[in-house]
C-alpha positions in Angstrom: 0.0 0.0 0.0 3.0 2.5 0.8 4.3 2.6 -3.0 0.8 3.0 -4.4 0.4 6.3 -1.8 3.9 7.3 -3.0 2.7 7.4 -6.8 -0.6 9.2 -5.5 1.0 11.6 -3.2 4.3 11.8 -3.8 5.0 11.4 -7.6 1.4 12.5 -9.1 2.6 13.7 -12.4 6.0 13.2 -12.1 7.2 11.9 -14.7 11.1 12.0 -14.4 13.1 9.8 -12.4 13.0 6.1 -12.7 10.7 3.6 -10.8 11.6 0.1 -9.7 9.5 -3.2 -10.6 8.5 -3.4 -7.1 7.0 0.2 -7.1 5.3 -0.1 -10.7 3.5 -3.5 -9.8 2.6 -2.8 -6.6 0.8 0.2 -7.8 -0.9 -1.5 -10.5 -1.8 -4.1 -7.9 -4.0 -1.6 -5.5 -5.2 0.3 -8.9 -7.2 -2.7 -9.9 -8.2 -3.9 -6.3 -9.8 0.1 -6.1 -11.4 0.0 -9.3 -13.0 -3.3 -8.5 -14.1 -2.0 -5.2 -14.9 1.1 -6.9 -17.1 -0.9 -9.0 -18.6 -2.8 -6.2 -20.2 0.4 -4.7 -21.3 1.7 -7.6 -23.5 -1.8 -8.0 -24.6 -1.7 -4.4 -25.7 1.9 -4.8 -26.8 1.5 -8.5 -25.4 4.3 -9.2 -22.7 2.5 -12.1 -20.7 4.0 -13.4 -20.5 7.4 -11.7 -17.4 6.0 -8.8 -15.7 4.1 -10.9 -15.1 6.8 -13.8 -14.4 9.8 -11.2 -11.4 7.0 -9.8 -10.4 6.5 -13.5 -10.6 10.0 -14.1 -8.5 11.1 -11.0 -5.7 8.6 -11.1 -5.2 8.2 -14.9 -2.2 11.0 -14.4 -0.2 8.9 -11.8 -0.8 5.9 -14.1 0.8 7.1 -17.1 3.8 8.6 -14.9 4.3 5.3 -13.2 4.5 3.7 -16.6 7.0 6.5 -17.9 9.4 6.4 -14.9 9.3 2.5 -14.8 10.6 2.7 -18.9 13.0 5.5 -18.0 14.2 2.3 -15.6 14.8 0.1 -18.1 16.5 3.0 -20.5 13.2 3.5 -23.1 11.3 6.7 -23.6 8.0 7.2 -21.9 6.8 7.3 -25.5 7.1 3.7 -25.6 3.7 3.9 -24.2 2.2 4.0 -27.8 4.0 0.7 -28.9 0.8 -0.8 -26.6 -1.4 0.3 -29.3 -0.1 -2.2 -31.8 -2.5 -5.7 -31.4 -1.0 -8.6 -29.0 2.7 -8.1 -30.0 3.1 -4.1 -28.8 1.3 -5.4 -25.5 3.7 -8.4 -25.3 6.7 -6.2 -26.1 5.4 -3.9 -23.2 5.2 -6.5 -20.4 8.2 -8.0 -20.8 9.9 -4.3 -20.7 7.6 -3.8 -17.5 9.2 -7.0 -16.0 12.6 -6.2 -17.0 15.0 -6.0 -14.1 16.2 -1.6 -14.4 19.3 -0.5 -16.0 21.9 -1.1 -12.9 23.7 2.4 -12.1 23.1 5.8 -13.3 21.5 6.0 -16.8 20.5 8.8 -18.8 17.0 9.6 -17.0 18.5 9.5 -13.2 19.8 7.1 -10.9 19.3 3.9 -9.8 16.3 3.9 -7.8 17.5 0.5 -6.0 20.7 2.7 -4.7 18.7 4.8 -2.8 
């Protein structure tokens, strides 16, 4: 729960720096047990999907800066993002970057964050 609160609070829309593995998929990890709950309260107060899309709304800005500092880890643009948008293969090509150990040492978008 402490790395998803340090993308919320801490890194909003930051998107230099690098992000580890442990901080990308934990994140994503709470993000989809939220929006599930998120999506459980709007069924119990039949009010779908009113929750659910003001979550989306508010933490779609974290998301995408998670997902740029965690491919500034592994030494790829941010703009890698749009490689998702090509069917099966881009999304392939984009988990196994997001479950690529990070570039050890300093690289050209910061340092380590595992030296810290």
């Amino acid at each position: 729960m402490e790395w998803y609160l340090k993308v919320v609070k801490e890194n909003y829309a930051n998107f230099k720096g690098r992000a580890r593995r442990k901080e990308y998929w934990m994140f994503v990890l709470f993000n989809m047990l939220f929006a599930v709950a998120t999506t459980a309260i709007d069924f119990v107060l039949g009010t779908f999907p009113l929750i659910y899309v003001i979550y989306v709304l508010a933490i779609i800005i974290p998301s995408l800066a998670v997902f740029v500092r965690r491919m500034h880890d592994v030494g790829k643009s941010g703009w890698w993002f749009l490689i998702g948008f090509i069917p099966i293969i881009g999304a392939i090509w984009l988990l196994v970057l997001l479950c690529t150990d990070g570039n050890p040492g300093e690289n050209s978008y910061g340092p380590s964050p595992k030296a810290a």
